[in-house]
N, C-alpha and C positions, 0 to 999 in steps of 0.2 A: 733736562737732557744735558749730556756732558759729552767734552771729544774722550774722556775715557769708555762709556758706556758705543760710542760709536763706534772705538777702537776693538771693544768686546766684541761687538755684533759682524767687525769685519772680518775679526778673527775666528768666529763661529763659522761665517760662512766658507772661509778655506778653510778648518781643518774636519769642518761638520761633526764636531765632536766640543763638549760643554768644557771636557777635562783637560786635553791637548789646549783647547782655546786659553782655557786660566793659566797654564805652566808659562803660555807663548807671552802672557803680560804679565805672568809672576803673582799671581795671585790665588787664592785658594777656590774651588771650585763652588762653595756655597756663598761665596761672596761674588762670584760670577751667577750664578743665578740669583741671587737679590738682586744686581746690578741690571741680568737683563729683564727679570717681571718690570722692575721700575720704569726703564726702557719702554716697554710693552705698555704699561699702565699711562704714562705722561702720552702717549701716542694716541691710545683711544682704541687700539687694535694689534692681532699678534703679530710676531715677526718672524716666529720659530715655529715647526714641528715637531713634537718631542712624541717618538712612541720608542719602542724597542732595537728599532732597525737602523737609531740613530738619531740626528738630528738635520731635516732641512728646512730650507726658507719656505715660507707662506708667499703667496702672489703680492702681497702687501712688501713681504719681505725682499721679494728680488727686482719690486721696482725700486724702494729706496737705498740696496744696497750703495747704486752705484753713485747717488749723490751721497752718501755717508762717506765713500773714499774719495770723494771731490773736497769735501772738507777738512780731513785728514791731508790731504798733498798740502792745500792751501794752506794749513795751519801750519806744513812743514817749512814750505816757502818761508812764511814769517816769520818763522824761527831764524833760517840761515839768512836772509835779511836782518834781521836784528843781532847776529853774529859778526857778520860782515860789519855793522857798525860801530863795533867794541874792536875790530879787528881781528876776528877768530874765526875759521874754515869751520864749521858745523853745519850737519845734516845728513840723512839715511838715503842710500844708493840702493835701488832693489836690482838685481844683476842675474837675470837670469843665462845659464850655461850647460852647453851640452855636457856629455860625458867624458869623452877626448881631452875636452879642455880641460875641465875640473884637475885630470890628473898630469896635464902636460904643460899647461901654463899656470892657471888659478893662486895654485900654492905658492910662485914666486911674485906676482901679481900680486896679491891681500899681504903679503908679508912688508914687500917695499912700503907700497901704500897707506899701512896701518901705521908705517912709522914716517911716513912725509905727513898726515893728517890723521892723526888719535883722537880726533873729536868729529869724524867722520862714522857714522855704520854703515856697512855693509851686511846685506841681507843676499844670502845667497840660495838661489832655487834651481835644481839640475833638474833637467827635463827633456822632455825630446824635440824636435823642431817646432811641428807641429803645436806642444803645448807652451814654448815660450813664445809662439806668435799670438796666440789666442790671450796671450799673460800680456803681452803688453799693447794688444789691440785694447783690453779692458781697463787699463794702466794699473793691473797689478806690478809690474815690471817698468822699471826704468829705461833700464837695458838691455840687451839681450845678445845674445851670438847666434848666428845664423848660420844658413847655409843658401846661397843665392844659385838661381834667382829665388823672390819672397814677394813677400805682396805691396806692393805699390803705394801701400799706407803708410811704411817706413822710409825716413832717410838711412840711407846706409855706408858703413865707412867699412871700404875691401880692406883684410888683412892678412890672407895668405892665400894661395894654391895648394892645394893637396892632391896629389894625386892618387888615383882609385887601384886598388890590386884587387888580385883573385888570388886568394888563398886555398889549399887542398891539402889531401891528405899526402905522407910521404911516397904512396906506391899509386898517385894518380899521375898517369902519362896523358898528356894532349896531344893532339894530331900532332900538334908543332912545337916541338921541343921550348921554344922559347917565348911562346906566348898563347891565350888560350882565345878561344872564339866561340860563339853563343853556340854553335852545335856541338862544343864540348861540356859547356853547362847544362842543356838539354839534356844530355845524355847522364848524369848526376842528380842528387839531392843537392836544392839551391837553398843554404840555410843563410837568414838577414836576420838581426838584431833590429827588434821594433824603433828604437833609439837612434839605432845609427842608418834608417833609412831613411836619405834623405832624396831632395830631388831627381838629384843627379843617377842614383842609385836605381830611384823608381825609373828614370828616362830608357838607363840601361836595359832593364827587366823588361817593361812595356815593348819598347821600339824591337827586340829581337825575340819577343813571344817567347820569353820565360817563365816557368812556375816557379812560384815558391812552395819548398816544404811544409806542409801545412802540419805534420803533426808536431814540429817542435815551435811553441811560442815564447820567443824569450824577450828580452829589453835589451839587455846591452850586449855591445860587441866582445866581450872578453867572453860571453857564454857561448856565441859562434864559435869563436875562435876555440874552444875548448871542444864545442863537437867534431869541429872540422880535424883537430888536433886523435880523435878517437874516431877516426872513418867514417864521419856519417855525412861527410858531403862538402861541398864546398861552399867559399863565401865573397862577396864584393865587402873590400874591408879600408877605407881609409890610410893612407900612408900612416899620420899621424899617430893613429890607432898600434899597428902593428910595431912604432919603437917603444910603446910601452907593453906590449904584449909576444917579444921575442918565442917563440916554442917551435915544437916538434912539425912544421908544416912547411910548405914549399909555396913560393910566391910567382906570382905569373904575371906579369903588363896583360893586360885586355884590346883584342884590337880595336881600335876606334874608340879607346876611352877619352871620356872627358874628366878634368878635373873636380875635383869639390871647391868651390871658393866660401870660406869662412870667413865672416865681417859682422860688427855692431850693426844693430837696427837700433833705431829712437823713430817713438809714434811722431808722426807727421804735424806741422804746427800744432805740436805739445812744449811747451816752455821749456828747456833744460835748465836746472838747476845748478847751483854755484857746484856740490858736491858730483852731480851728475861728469857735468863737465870737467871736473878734476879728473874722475875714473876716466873717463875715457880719454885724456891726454897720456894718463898712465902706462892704459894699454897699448895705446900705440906706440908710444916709446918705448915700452918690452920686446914686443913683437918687434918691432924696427931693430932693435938692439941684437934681439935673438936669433934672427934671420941674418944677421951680419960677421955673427961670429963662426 
């Protein structure tokens, strides 16, 4: 057994596919499956399921997953340990990120950063709240952006306010010219982007006995924002969100809104790592910076 054939089998299991898995370590796909029967064979027992519908883990499989990626971190440790002692910043950041960010911070973020530490990776995973929490409860993720409150298993570092709007079409009037109220939601199509609904969002919807439209199911806010933008209703949309998505729609305050608070999570008495700890001085000094100007 080898940390490459362990590295195959972790990457099997996120992308559930033999071929995706080979491109993700560079390798050809029939030398991934040599790699993992050997795998399989040195074990005594299978790892994988292979029929038509794809590839998943065998029960065999998903208990040792998660010590496979115990010793992949570990091995990462001793790298940037033995980096640090030649004097050189080296090691891989997994950073997961909503979609707001990806397009409003990320890009100036990875750019600084790539060039304070070039022997740093960054691995970048956009996802929704929900699935960067579950990503770094299982420490597939390092890091993560959130949306608080979160669960109790993370330490968390606050780094903005955002506040919440309601967006509509151009020919929707509310009672009150200047701001809109949940019996004026009611009375519309309530469209949310799977992605950008976050706590805060849900607190809204629940607490004032809102529906959502249920026949449009989409992920991100930009696709809201495009139906709201062609009359089909309105939407609860992040400030954030809406300076990169300027268009055709009219913006409302919410009464009784509360904020969105965006901050880093790191799993709870989980080690941070030299490069870990780089990124996230990073970010906070963006953000600090960004907010200032």
């Amino acid at each position: 057994m080898s940390l490459t054939e362990y590295q195959l089998f972790c990457a099997i299991a996120e992308q559930k596919n033999m071929k995706r898995a080979a491109e993700q370590l560079h390798i050809t796909p029939s030398a991934a499956t040599h790699a993992m029967n050997a795998l399989e064979k040195s074990l005594g027992f299978p790892l994988l399921n292979r029929d038509r519908g794809g590839i998943t883990l065998t029960v065999q499989g998903e208990l040792l997953l998660p010590h496979f990626r115990a010793v992949l971190q570990e091995e990462e440790k001793l790298q940037e340990e033995i980096s640090q002692i030649h004097g050189l910043e080296k090691g891989c950041v997994r950073l997961g990120t909503l979609n707001s960010i990806c397009t409003d911070w990320l890009p100036s973020i990875l750019n600084v950063f790539s060039k304070k530490y070039p022997n740093i990776e960054v691995r970048v995973y956009q996802g929704g709240y929900q699935e960067i929490e579950e990503r770094l409860l299982d420490s597939r993720l390092d890091i993560g952006f959130v949306s608080l409150p979160t669960s109790e298993s993370f330490n968390t570092i606050t780094l903005l306010h955002d506040r919440l709007y309601c967006i509509a079409p151009l020919d929707f009037t509310p009672k009150h010219s200047t701001y809109v109220t949940a019996e004026d939601l009611k009375a519309v199509s309530l469209i949310q982007a799977q992605r950008g609904y976050d706590r805060n969002i849900q607190g809204i919807i629940s607490e004032n006995q809102l529906v959502l439209d249920q026949r449009h199911s989409i992920a991100l806010e930009s696709a809201a924002i495009a139906l709201v933008e062609g009359g089909m209703g309105c939407s609860i949309v992040p400030e954030m969100v809406l300076r990169r998505h300027p268009g055709k729609y009219r913006i409302y305050p919410l009464l009784n809104s509360k904020d969105r608070t965006i901050a880093l999570a790191l799993l709870k008495g989980k080690k941070v790592s030299l490069a870990c700890d780089r990124m996230v001085q990073e970010i906070r000094e963006q953000i600090e910076r960004t907010s200032t100007e």
